[in-house]
C-alpha positions in Angstrom: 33.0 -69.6 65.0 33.3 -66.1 63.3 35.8 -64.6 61.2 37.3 -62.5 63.2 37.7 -65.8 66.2 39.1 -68.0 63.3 41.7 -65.6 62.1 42.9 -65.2 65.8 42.6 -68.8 66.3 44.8 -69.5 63.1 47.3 -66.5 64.1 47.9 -68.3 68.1 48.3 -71.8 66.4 50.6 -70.2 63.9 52.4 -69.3 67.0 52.2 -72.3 68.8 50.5 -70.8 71.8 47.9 -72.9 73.1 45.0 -71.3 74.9 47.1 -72.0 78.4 49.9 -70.1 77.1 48.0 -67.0 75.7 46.0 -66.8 79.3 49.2 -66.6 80.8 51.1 -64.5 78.8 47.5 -61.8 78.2 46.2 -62.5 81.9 42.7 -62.5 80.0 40.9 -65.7 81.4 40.4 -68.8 79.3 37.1 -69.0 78.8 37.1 -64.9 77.7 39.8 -66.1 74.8 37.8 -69.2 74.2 34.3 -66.8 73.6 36.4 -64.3 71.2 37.4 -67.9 69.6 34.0 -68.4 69.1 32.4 -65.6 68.5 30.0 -65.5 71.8 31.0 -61.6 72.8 28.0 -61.7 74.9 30.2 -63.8 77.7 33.0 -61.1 78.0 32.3 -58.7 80.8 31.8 -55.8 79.5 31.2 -54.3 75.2 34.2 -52.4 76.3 35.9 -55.0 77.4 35.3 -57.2 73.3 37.2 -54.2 71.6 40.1 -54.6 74.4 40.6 -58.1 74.7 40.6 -58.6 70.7 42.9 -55.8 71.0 45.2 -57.4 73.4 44.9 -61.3 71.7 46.0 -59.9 68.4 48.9 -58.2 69.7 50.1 -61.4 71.4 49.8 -63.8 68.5 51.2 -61.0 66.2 47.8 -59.7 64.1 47.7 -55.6 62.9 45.3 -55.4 65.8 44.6 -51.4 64.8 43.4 -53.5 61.0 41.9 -56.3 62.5 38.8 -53.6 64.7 38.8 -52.0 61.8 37.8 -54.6 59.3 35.4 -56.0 61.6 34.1 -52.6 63.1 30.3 -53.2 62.0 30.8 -57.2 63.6 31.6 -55.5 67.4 29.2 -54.6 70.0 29.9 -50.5 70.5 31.5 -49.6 73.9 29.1 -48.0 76.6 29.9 -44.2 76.8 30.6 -43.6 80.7 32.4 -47.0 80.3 34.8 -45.9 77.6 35.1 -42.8 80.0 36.4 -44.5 82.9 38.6 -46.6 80.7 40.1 -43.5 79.2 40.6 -41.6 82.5 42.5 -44.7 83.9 44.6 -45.1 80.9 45.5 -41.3 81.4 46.2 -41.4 85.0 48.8 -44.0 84.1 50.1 -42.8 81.3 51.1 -39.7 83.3 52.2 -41.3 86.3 54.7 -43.5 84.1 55.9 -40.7 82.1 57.0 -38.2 85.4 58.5 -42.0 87.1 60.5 -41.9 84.0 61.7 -38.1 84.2 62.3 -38.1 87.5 64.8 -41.8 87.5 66.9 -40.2 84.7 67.9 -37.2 86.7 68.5 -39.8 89.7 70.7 -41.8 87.3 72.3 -38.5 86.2 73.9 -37.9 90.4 77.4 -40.2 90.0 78.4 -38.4 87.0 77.5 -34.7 88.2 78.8 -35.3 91.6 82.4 -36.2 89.8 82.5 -33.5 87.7 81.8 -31.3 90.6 84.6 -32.8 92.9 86.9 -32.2 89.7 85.9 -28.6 89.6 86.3 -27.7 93.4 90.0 -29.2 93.0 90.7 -27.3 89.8 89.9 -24.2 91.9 91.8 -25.2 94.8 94.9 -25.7 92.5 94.2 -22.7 90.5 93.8 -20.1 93.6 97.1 -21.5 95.0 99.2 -21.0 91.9 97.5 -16.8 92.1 98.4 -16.8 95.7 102.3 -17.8 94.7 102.5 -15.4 92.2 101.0 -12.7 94.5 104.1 -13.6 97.1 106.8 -14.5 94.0 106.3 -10.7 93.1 106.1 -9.1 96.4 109.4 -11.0 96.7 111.1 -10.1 93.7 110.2 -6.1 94.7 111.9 -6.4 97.9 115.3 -8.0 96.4 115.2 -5.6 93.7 114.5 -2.3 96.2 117.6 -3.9 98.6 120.1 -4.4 96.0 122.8 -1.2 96.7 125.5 -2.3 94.9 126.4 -0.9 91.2 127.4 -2.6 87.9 127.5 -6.0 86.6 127.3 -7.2 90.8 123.7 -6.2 91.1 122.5 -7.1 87.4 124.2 -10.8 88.3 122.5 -11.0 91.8 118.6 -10.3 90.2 119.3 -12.9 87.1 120.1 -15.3 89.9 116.7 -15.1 91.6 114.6 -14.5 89.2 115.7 -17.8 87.8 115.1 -19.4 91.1 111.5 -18.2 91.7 111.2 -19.2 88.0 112.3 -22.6 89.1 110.2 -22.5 92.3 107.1 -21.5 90.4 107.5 -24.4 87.8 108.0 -26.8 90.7 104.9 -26.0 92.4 103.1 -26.2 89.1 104.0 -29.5 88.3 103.3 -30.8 91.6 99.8 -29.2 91.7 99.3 -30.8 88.3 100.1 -34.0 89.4 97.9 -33.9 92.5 95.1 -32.7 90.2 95.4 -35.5 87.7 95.8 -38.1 90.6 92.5 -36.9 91.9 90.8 -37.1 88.9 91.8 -41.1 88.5 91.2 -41.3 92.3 87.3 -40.0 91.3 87.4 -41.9 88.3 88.7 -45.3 89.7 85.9 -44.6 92.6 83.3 -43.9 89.9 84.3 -47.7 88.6 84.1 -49.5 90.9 80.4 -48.0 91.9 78.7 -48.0 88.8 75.8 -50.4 88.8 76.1 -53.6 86.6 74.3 -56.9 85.8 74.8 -60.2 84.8 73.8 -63.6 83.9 75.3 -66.5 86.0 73.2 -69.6 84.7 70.5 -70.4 82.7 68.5 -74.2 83.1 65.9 -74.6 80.5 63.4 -71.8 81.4 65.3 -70.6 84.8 67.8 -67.9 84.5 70.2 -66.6 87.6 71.9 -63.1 87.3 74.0 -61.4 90.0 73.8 -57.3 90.1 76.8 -55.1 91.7 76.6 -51.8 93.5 72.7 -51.8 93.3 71.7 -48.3 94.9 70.6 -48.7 98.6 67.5 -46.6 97.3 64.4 -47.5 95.6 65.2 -48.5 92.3 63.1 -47.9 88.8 62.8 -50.7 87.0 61.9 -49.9 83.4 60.7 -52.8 81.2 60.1 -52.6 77.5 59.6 -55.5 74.6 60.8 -55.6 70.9 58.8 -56.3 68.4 55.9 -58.1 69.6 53.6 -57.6 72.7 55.2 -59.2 76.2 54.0 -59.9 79.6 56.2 -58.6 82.5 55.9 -59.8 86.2 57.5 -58.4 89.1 58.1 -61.0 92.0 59.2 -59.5 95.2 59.7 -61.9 98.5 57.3 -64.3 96.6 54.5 -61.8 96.0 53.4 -60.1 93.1 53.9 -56.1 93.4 53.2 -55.6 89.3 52.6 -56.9 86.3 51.2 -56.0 82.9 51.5 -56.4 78.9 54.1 -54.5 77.3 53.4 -53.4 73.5 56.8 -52.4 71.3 57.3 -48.6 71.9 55.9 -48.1 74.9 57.8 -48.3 78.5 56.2 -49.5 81.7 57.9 -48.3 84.7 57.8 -49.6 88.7 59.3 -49.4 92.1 61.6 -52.0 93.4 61.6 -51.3 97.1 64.5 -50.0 98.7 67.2 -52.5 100.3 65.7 -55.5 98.3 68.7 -57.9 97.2 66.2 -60.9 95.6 63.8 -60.3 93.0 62.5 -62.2 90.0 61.0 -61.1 87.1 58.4 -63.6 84.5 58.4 -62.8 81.0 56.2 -64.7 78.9 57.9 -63.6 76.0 61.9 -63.7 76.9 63.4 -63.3 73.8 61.1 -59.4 73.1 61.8 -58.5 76.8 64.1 -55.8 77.3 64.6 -54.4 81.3 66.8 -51.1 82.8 67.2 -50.7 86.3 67.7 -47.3 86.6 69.3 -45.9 83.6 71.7 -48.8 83.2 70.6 -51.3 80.6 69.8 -55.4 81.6 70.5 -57.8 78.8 67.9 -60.6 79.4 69.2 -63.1 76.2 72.9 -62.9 76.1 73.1 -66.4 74.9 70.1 -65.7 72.3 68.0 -68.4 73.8 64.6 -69.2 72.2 62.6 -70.4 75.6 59.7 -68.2 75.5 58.2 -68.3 79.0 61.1 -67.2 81.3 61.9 -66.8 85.0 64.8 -64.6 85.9 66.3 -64.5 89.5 68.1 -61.7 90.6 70.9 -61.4 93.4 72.0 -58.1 94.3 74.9 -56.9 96.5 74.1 -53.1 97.8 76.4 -50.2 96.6 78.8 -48.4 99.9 
């Protein structure tokens, strides 16, 4: 055993991870953690794949894994060229499909909340072209009474007060009543906006089994944005008992994916529950409301479909 394997065997023991655990949590096989244990790079697949796996291990048991290459730089077998290439380009294409995924669901998540303000608006202007409209006919009014009053003296000075005060009353009536059919619209659209927004939460948890029921999911494909705290976790996405994506997840970085549209049961694993954070859409899952410590996680999800 070399250094660099006993100070990642100490770290996963530290940890408590057996070499089960970190295979299922890194996805890297056994007997590939077992060699870097060991020392025997010459068993991993690939020089390229040495750097990435030691990479990946010390991440998972919580070693500086940037330090760690570093320290042992002149002890690692040097990545092939056109493989580091095809690595790279890989990582790039990914990168920049995850960013624009990203982009493109927070503009999606944005469409409640402009559609609202743009119902608001059209009724404002309803409102407000109905009050011009009434002032338009209030003065075309008043003209005419004043241009057919004949009568001289205090008579026709009394008869113009007297309706001018009632179109002054008539105006103030319609304008409370268009105010009060513009602020019942609002809570109409507001109420409405309630009782659609998306939301999620936990029903049950049994040891490492966790139920959680979701309202108003969009009948749409769905982002599903998953992110860890901390420390390195692994994220599975279970759809009708198949695997459609899966993947490490390092603390400031977010992996996004498609959940298909009119699915209404989904699970996600976690092999590290308590750093696992999740959004579907833009709205924020809370995975540990009870602060559990359980480490290894499955999480079943029951959605009813938004109207």
């Amino acid at each position: 055993m070399n250094e660099i394997g006993q100070k990642l065997r100490e770290a996963r023991i530290e940890k408590g991870y057996t070499l089960d655990d970190l295979q299922q949590i890194t996805k890297i096989q056994k007997r590939y953690l077992s060699s870097i244990e060991e020392g025997d790079f010459d068993a991993l697949p690939g020089t390229f794949y040495v750097r990435a796996f030691i990479k990946q291990y010390a991440q998972t048991v919580g070693v500086d894994s940037e330090a760690l290459l570093a320290e042992y730089q002149d002890k690692l077998p040097n990545a092939k060229p056109e493989e580091y290439v095809e690595k790279s380009v890989e990582n790039q294409t990914r990168l920049t499909r995850e960013t624009t995924d990203s982009k493109w669901s927070k503009w999606r998540g944005l469409a409640p909340q402009i559609a609202v303000v743009a119902i608001v608006i059209v009724i404002v202007g309803i409102v407000y072209g109905i009050t011009l409209s009434n002032r338009g006919k209030n003065r075309e009014t008043l003209t005419e009474t004043s241009s057919s009053v004949t009568v001289s003296g205090d008579q026709a000075t009394t008869k113009k007060a007297s309706s001018d005060d009632n179109q002054q009353k008539a105006q103030e009536s319609k304008a409370k009543e268009a105010s009060k059919a513009s602020e019942q619209s609002k809570k109409e659209a507001d109420k409405k906006a309630k009782e659609t927004k998306l939301s999620a939460s936990m029903t049950s948890m049994s040891g490492s089994q966790q139920a959680f029921t979701i309202k108003n999911l969009p009948n749409k494909a769905n982002t599903l944005t998953f992110s860890a705290e901390n420390t390195t976790a692994w994220v599975g996405l279970i759809v009708n008992g198949s695997t459609i994506w899966q993947g490490s997840v390092t603390p400031g970085t977010d992996q996004t994916t498609q959940l298909p549209a009119g699915i209404t049961q989904f699970s996600v694993k976690t092999g590290n529950g308590p750093a696992t954070k999740m959004k579907i859409n833009d709205t924020a899952v809370n995975l540990n409301p009870n602060n559990e410590t359980v480490q290894v996680r499955t999480v079943n999800f029951t959605a009813t479909l938004a109207k």
